[in-house]
N, C-alpha and C positions, 0 to 999 in steps of 0.2 A: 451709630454708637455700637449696635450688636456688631456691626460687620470687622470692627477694630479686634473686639474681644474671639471673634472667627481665626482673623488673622494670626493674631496671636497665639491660637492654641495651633495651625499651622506650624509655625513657626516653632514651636514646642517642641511638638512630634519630628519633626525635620530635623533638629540639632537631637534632637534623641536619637534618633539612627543613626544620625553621623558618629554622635559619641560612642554608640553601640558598636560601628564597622570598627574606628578608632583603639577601643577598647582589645579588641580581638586582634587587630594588628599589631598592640601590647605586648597581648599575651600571647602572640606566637612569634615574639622577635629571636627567640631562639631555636622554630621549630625547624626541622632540617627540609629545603625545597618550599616553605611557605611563600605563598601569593600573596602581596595586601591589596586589602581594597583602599577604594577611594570613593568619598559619597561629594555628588554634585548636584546642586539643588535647581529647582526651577519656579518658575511665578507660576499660579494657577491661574481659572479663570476670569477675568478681566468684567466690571458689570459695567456696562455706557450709559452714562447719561444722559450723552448728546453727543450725538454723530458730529463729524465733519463736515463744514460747510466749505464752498467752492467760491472763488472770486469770481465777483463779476463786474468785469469792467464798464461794462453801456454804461449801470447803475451806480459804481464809483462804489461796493460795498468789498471790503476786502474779505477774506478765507478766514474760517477758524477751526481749528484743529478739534480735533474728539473729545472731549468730557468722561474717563476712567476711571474707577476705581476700583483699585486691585483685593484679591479676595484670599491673600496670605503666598504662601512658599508653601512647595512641595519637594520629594524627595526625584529629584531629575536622570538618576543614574549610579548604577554601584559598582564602579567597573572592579574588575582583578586586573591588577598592577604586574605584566607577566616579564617584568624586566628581570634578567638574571642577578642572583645574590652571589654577591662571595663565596669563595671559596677557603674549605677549615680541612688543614692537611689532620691527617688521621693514619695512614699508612696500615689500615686494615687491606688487607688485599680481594676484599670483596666490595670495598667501599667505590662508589663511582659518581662522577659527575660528569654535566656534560657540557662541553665549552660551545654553548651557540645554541642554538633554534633543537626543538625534538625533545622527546618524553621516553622515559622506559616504560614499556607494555607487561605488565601484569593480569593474573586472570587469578580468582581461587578457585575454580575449579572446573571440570568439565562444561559442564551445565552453566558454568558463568558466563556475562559477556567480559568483552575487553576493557580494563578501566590502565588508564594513563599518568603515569608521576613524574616530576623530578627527583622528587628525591628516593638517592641510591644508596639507603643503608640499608645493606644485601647481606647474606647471610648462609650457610651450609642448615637442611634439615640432614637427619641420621641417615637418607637414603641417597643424600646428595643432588638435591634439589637446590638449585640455586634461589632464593626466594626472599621477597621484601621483608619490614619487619614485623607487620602484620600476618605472614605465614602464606602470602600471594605467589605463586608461582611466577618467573621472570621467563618472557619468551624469546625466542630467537632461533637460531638455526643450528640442525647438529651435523647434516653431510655437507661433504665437501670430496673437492675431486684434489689427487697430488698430481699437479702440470710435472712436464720432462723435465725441467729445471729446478724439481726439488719444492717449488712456491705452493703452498695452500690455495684454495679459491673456494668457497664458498659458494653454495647454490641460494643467492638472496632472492628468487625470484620463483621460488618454492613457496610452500607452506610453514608459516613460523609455528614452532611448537614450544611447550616450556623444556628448558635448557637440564640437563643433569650429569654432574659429572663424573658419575660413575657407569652409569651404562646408560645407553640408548639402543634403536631398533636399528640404526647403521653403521652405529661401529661396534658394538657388543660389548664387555667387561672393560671400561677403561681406568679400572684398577689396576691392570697390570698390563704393560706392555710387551709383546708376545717377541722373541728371543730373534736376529737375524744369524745365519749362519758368515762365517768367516767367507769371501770370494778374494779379497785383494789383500798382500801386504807389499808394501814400499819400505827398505832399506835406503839408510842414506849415513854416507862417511865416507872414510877415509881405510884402505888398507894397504901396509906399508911395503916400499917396494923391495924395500933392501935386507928383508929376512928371508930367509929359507926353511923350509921346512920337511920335518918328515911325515910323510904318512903313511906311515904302516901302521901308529896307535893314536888312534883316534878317540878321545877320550873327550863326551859334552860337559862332564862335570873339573876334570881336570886336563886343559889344555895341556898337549907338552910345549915346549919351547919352538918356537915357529909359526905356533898356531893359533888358531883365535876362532872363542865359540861365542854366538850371539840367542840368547833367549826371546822368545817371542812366545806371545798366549794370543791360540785361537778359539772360536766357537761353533760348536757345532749347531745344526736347525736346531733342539730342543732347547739352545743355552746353555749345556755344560761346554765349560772351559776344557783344553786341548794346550799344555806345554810341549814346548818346544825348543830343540836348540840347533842352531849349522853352524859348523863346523868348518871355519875356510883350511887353505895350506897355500903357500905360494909353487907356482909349477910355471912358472918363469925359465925359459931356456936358453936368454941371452939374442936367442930371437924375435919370438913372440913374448909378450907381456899377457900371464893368465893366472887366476885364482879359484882350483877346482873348491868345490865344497860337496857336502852332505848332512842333510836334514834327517834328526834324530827326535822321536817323541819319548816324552818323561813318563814312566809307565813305576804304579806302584803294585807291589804282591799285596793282595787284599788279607792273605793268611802272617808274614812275617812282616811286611812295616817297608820289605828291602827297595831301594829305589833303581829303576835300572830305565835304560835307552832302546829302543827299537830303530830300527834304519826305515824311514819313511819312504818309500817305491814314487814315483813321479818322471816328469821331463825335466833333468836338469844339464846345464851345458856347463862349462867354465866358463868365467866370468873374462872377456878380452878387454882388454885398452889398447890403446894408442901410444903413439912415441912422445907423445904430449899426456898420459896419465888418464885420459878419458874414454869412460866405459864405452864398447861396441854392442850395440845391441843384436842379440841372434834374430834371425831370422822366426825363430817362433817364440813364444817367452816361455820363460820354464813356469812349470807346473807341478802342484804338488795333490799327491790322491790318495784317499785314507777311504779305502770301502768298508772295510767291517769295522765300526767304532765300538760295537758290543754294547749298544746302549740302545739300539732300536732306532738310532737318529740315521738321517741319510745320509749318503758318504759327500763326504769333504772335500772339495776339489779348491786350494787357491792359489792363486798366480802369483808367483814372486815377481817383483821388479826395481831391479840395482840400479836405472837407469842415472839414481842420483848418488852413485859408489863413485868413488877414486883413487887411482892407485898412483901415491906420490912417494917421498922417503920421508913420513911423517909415521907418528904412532897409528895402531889401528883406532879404528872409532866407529866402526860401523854398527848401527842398531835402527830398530823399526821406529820409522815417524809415519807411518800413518795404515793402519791395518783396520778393516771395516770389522764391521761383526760385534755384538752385543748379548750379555744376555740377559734373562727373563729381570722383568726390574717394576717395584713396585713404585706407585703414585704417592710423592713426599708431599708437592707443595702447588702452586701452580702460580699464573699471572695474567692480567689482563692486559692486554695493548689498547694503545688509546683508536684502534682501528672495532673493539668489541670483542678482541678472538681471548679466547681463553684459552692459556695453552700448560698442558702439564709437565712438570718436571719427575723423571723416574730415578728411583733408587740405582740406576746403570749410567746415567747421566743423561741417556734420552731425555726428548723432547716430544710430545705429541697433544695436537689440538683437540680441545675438550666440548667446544662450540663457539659460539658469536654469538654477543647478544644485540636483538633489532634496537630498534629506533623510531618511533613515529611521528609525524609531520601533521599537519593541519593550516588551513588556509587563517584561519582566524583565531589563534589560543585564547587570547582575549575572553571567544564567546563560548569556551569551553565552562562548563557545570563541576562546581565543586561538592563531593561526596561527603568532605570526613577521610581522616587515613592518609592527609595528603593526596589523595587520589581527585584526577579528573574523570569526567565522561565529555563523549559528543552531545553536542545539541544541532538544531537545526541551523543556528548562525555560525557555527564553529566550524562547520566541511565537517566531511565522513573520514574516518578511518577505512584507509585501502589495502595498503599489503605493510610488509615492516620495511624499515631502510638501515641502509646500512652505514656505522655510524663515520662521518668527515665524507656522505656522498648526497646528494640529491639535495642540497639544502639544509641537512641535518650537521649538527656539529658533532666534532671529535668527542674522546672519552677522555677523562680522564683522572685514572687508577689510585686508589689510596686517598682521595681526597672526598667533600660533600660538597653540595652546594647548599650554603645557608640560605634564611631569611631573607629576600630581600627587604624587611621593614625598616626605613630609616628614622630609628628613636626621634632625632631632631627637630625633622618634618612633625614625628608623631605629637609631639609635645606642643609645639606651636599650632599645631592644629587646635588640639585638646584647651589651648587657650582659647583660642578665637571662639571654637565650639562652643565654651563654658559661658563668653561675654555674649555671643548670641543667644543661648539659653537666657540668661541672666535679661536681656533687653527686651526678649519676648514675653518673659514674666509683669518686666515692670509695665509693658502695653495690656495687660489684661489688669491688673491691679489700678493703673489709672482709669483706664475703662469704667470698672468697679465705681470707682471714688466718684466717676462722672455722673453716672448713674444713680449712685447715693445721693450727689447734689440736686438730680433732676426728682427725685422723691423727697428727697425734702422740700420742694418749693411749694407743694401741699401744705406744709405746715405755713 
């Protein structure tokens, strides 16, 4: 009789945790990166009341099975549910998710160890610390090497550190990207064949008739901008097909305002074609050289090349489509790629990467330990945290920018749980309440 009324309060307790786990998968169906649990029960210890017996044939007595009675329900398991939740576009550009397997690594602070999330609502402190929203520091890597081809690469096989996008100890002040001096400009057009020209007045601001001037802005190492103008003429002689020119820089008087032209010193050739219109390239390419800029910057050497000029009987049209050189440009805005790199965009239209954020991996998430904060730790069933990864590499999945990953709690489930729950509550009651009743009756037989 007592062992019924045991059972029952078993039973009690059991569907109490379950409605407890239940409860909190409720109330965090809208927390951002939430785990749910799942409670699965088990029978407890079994009391016998008679063994199993064995047939025996000589004697013609057949086998009887065990004699048990069971001693309630217990709570058998609380797993974390680590199946990915939805994603809720947001278009914060710190916001991140991440499609597949892997956690972003967090630390607050030195002296901290590593604790592990999903969820990526990230965030700028005033010092430009990338950071969860808790005020955790996000980690991952800040050098990288530039390959011949222009491509980033990252050194993921370093030290992860937390991420900042304003300076670090390897690239220095990445608020402002530091100024490239001018080396190359490429003209490309068309100059006409069928004009003549004079050149005895050479004038950048007012071409005469025959002539045609093309403006160009270069930069020197410090970032100050360098105007520019050349000056063609046709010097065609019925034999050869040629179009001399001269490069003139725009120079203002700092005392009256007046704007005037200096003749720029360099290697320049005329410009030959062919009997078909197409440029001859010289033997060395011209060059242009400016030593004294009067500004403390180093002198200026860039290489013109016409190689994509033509000289047909069309209008002139020549002008620079592609001249290097930038200057000094501040940090607007920035972006993540779904690879982790973080790259900034400068007030000069530059580009330049700001870091990578890791990624970590674990042999069994599942047996990962929940903190609070959304935050994981390692346990001893989970595997150790080794180094960071890098994110769409080693089993880790891609990023992906502007969006979060929800809740995976699914209401529907939760709810139909929370019934079953309730009727198992409810059943386990009514076995201690008849218990009771029995018990009452077996006291009353005194009277």
């Amino acid at each position: 009789m007592m062992r019924s009324m045991f059972s029952g309060v078993s039973g009690l307790r059991a569907h109490q945790t379950r409605m407890d786990v239940i409860g909190n998968n409720v109330a965090n169906v809208n927390t951002v990166g939430f785990k749910s649990g799942r409670v699965t029960f088990q029978e407890v210890f079994n009391q016998t009341l008679r063994g199993a017996g064995a047939p025996d044939a000589a004697l013609g007595r057949g086998g009887t099975n065990p004699m048990q009675i069971g001693l309630g329900t217990g709570v058998g398991a609380i797993d974390t549910m680590m199946t990915r939740g939805s994603s809720q576009r947001t278009d914060n550009p710190t916001d991140l998710s991440i499609e597949g397997e892997g956690f972003f690594i967090v630390k607050g602070s030195n002296a901290d160890t590593f604790k592990f999330t999903r969820a990526g609502n990230f965030g700028l402190d005033k010092l430009g610390n990338l950071v969860s929203g808790s005020g955790m520091n996000v980690y991952g890597w800040m050098k990288y090497d530039r390959l011949p081809d222009g491509t980033i690469k990252y050194d993921t096989e370093s030290e992860i550190g937390p991420i900042n996008l304003y300076n670090d100890e390897f690239n220095g002040n990445k608020r402002v990207i530091a100024p490239k001096a001018t080396t190359n400009a490429v003209f490309s057009g068309n100059l006409n064949s069928s004009i003549k020209t004079d050149p005895t007045m050479l004038d950048p601001q007012k071409p005469s008739e025959g002539q045609f001037s093309v403006p160009f802005t270069a930069y020197d190492s410090l970032g100050n901008s360098h105007e520019f103008s050349i000056c063609y003429w046709n010097t065609s002689d019925g034999t050869t097909n040629t179009w001399n020119y001269k490069v003139f820089e725009k120079t203002i008087d700092p005392d009256t305002g007046e704007v005037g032209y200096d003749e720029v010193s360099g290697t320049t050739t005329p410009l030959t074609f062919d009997a078909n219109g197409k440029f001859q390239p010289p033997t060395e390419p011209d060059e242009l050289l400016i030593t004294d800029l009067g500004n403390g910057a180093a002198e200026l050497k860039i290489t013109l090349d016409f190689s994509n000029v033509t000289m047909f009987s069309a209008d002139c049209s020549v002008k620079p489509t592609n001249i290097d050189g930038y200057t000094t440009g501040n940090l607007v805005t920035f972006n993540i790629g779904s690879d982790g790199v973080l790259t900034g965009i400068y007030s000069n239209g530059q580009q330049q990467p700001l870091g990578m954020v890791a990624l970590a991996s674990f042999s069994n998430p599942a047996g990962l330990q929940k903190i609070g904060d959304n935050l994981f730790i390692p346990t001893t069933n989970s595997g150790d945290f080794t180094k960071g990864l890098q994110a769409g590499s080693e089993g880790v999945g891609s990023l992906s920018p502007g969006t979060l990953e929800m809740s995976n709690v699914d209401l529907s489930r939760e709810f139909t749980d929370m019934i079953i729950t309730q009727r198992g509550f409810q059943a386990n009651s009514r076995i201690i309440t008849t218990s009771d009743e029995m018990l009452q009756e077996l006291v009353n037989l005194k009277r």
